[in-house]
N, C-alpha and C positions, 0 to 999 in steps of 0.2 A: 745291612742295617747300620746308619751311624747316627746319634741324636747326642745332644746336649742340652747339660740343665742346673741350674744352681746345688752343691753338695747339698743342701739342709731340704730341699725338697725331695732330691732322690733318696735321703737317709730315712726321711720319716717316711716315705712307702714302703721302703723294706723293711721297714720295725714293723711297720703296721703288719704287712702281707706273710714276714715272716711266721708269726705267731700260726698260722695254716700249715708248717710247712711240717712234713713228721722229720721228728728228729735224727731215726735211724730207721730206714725203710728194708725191704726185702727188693723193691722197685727202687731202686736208685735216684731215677729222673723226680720222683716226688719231694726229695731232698732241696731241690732246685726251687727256683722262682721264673713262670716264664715272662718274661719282657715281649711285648709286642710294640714298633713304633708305627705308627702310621700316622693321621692329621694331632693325635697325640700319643701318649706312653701310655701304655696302660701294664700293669704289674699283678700278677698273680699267683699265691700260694692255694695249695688243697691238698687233703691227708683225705679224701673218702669219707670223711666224719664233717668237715669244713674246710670252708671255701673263702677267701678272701679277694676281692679284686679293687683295684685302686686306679686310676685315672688321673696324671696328672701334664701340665699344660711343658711344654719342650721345643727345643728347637730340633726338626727333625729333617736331616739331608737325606738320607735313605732307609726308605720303608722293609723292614721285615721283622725277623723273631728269632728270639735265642732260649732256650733255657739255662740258668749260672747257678750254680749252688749255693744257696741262701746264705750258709754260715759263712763262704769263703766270701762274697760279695759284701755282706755287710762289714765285715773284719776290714778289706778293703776299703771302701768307702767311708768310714770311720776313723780311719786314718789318714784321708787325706785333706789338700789344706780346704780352706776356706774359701774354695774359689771356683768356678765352673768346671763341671766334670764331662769329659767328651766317651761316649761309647760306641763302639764300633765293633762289628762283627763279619767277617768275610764269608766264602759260601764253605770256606773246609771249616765253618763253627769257631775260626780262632777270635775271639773277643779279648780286643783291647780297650783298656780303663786308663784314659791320662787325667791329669789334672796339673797343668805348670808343668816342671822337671818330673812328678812321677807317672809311671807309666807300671802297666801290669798284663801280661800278655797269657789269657788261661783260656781252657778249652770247653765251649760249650757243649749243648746238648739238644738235639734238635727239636724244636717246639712242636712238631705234627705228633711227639712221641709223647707228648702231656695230654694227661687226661682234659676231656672239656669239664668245665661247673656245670653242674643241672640247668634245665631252664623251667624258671618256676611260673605258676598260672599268677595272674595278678586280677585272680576274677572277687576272695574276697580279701582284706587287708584292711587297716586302721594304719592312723596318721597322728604322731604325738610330739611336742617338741624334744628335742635331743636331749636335754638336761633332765626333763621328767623323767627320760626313761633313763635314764644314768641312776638317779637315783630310788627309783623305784627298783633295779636292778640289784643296787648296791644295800637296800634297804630291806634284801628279803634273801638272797643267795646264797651269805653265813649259814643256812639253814636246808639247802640243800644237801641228801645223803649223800654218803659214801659208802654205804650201803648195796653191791653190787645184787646181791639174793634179791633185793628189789630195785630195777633198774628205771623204773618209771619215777621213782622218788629220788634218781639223781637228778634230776632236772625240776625247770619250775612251769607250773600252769598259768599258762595265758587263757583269762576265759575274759570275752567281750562279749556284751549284749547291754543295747539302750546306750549307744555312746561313750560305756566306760570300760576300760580296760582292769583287771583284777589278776594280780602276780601271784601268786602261791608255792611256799617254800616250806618242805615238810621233811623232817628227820627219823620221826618218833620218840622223840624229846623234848620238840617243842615246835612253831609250828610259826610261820612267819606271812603278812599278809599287806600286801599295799593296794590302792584303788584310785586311780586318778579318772578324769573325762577324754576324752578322745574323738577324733572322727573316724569313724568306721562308714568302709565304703558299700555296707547293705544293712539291710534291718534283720539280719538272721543271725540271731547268738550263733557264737562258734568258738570254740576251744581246739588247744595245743599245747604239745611239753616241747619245751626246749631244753639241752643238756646243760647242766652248771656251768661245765668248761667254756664251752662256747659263750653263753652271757657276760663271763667274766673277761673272756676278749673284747665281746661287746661293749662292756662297760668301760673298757681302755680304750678303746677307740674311740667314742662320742664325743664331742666336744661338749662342751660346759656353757652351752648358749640354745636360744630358742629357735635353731635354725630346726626343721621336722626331718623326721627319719618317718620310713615308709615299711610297714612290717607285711609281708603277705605269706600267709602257709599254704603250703599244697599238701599233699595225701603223707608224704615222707619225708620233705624237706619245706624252709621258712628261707625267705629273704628279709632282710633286712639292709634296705636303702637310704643311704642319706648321699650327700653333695660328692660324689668323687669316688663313692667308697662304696662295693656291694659285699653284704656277707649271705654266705650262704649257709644251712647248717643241719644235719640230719635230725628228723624228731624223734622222740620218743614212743614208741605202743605200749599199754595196756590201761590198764582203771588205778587211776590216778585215784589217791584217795580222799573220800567226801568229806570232806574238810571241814564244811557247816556243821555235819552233824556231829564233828568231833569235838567240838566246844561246846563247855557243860552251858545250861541255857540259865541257870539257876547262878548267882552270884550275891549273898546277899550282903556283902562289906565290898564297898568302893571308896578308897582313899583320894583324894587328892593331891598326886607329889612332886616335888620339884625333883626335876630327871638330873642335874648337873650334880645335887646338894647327895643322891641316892647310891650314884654312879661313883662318886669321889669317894664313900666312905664303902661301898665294896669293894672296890680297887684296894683301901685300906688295907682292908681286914685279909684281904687275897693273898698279903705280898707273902703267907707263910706258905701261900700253896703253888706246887710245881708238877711240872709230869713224875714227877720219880713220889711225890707226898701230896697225893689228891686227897681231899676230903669236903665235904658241903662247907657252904657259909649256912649257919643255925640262923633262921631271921625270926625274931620274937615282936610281934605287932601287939603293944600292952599301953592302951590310952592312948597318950600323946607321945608318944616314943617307941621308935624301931630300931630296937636291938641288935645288931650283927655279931656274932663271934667265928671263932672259926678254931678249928683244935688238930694239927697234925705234931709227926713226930720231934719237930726241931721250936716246938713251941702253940702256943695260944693268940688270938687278937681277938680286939675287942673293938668296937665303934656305935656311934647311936645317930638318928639323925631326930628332930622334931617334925613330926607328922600331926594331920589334923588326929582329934579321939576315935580311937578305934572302939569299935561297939564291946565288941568279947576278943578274948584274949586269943592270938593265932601266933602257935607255934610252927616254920616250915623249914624245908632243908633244901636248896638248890645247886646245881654246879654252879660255879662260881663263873666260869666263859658263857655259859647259856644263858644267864641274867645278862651279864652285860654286855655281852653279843646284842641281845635283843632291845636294851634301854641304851646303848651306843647308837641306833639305828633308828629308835623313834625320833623324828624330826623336831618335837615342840619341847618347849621347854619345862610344860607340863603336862602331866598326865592323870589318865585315873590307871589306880591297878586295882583290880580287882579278885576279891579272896574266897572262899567258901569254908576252908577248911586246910588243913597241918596235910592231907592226902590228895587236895585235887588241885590240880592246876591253875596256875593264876594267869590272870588277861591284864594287857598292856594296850588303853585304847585311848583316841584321843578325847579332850575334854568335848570337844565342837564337834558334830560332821562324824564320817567312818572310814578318814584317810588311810589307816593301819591296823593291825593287830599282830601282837606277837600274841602268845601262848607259850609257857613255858611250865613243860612238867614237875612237880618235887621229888627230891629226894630220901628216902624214907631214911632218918634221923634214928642212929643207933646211941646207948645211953653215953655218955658223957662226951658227944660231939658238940 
């Protein structure tokens, strides 16, 4: 195998493919990344759990395969200059890395000894540009468990039907939800979990533009396709929970708020609380004014913001990361929240349309918090 190709192209495939590769295996060879050259490069990581495969364009003198150990390959290649990097591999696996005057002579691993990626059905799947799903990713995944006693709730639900895709992200705390349009390639609703980890790779890897990524699930595993790049990634089994019916249906105080004017004065009143001195922000909704306090051991804060009249007076208590986890993530700059009571959970939805929803439980408020 010998191929050649600008550093910053080979660097960004093995950022990318690395993220697949397990860190410290009992299998050795998974540590690795296998490289295959042929009419191009194609790069690949996989741990059993996810799969990465990358495709990029190279000049290629002789076709074959190696596997190189990810950490030692990128360390390499990170260091060197700014200028075309030549790889080569002989038949006793010795793989040499030049680039100018440096050169690095280290011992592969033989590619027939890599596991293959799944090969998934592409009978049903949806098609959504790359940024929407970055951010609908990004907008609902904070709220994935960690939670192992329930392993279906570390991951998020993809349910499609009637052209729209619906992301769902559930803690037991609070409860995160986005909804964009889509093409879907049949008319039969269908749902899948995806694992948090894996999304969060997902979400690094997409670019920030309307190029389409191609998602298709099979019975155990999901592909996700876009231009260069396949990921692959084991799903989740059991009874993901009904999420609809978990939201009170009854709300009868909806405010209208500015999310920048909301989010600034919880931040505020936050800075007394840490991992080591948690305690609720106290939110007092009394008229035209919403009260923030907050009371741990190295002190008290105080903050208000101006809100439309609030009908009766609504005492509530929440973590202070779960609100603004969830009002960092709503997109608009306005929203309604909606209240029932000091004990039930309040809704974060938009003013137009039902792009999102958070849900975020309260905290039950002991005396002088």
């Amino acid at each position: 195998m010998r191929f050649s190709c600008e550093k910053a192209v080979l660097g960004e495939s093995i950022s990318v493919c690395a993220h697949a590769v397990a860190g410290k295996s009992s299998t050795q060879i998974l540590e690795g990344l296998l490289i295959r050259a042929e009419d191009r490069v194609t790069m690949a990581g996989y741990n059993y759990r996810l799969g990465i495969k990358r495709t990029f364009d190279a000049s290629v003198y002789e076709p074959g395969a190696v596997v190189i150990n990810a950490r030692l390959l990128s360390d390499i290649i990170r260091k060197m200059p700014e200028e075309i990097i030549e790889i080569t591999c002989d038949d006793k696996l010795m793989v040499t890395i030049q680039c100018g005057s440096s050169r690095f002579n280290i011992v592969g691993s033989p590619a027939a000894e890599y596991p293959e990626l799944p090969e998934i059905d592409r009978g049903d799947g949806i098609s959504l540009p790359c940024d929407t799903l970055k951010t609908m990713i990004q907008g609902t995944v904070f709220a994935v468990s960690d939670n192992e006693n329930k392993p279906i709730h570390t991951g998020s639900l993809f349910e499609v039907a009637e052209n729209s895709l619906t992301l769902v992200s559930v803690d037991g705390y609070r409860l995160a939800v986005r909804k964009e349009t889509v093409t879907a390639l049949s008319d039969t609703p269908f749902k899948f979990v995806v694992p948090g980890d894996a999304l969060r790779e997902i979400a690094r890897i997409l670019p920030e533009n309307d190029s389409l990524i191609h998602v298709f699930p099979d019975r155990k595993q999901a592909l996700f396709e876009l231009e260069g790049t396949l990921v692959i990634t084991r799903l989740l089994e059991g009874e993901f929970l009904n999420w609809r019916a978990a939201i009170p249906a009854d709300h009868p105080i909806r405010l209208e708020l500015n999310r920048s004017e909301v989010v600034t004065a919880i931040e505020r009143v936050s800075l007394i609380i840490s991992e080591r001195l948690k305690n609720p922000v106290h939110c007092v909704f009394d008229g035209p004014v919403l009260q923030l306090q907050c009371t741990t051991a190295i002190g008290r804060s105080y903050d208000e913001c101006v809100i439309p009249g609030c009908p009766e007076k609504v005492e509530i208590g929440f973590n202070n990361r779960y609100l603004l986890d969830a009002l960092r993530a709503c997109p608009d700059d306005t929203f309604f929240l909606e209240l029932k009571s000091g004990l039930s959970p309040c809704n974060i939805r938009p003013v137009e349309g039902e792009a999102f929803l958070y849900m975020v439980l309260p905290v039950r408020l002991k005396a002088g918090e």
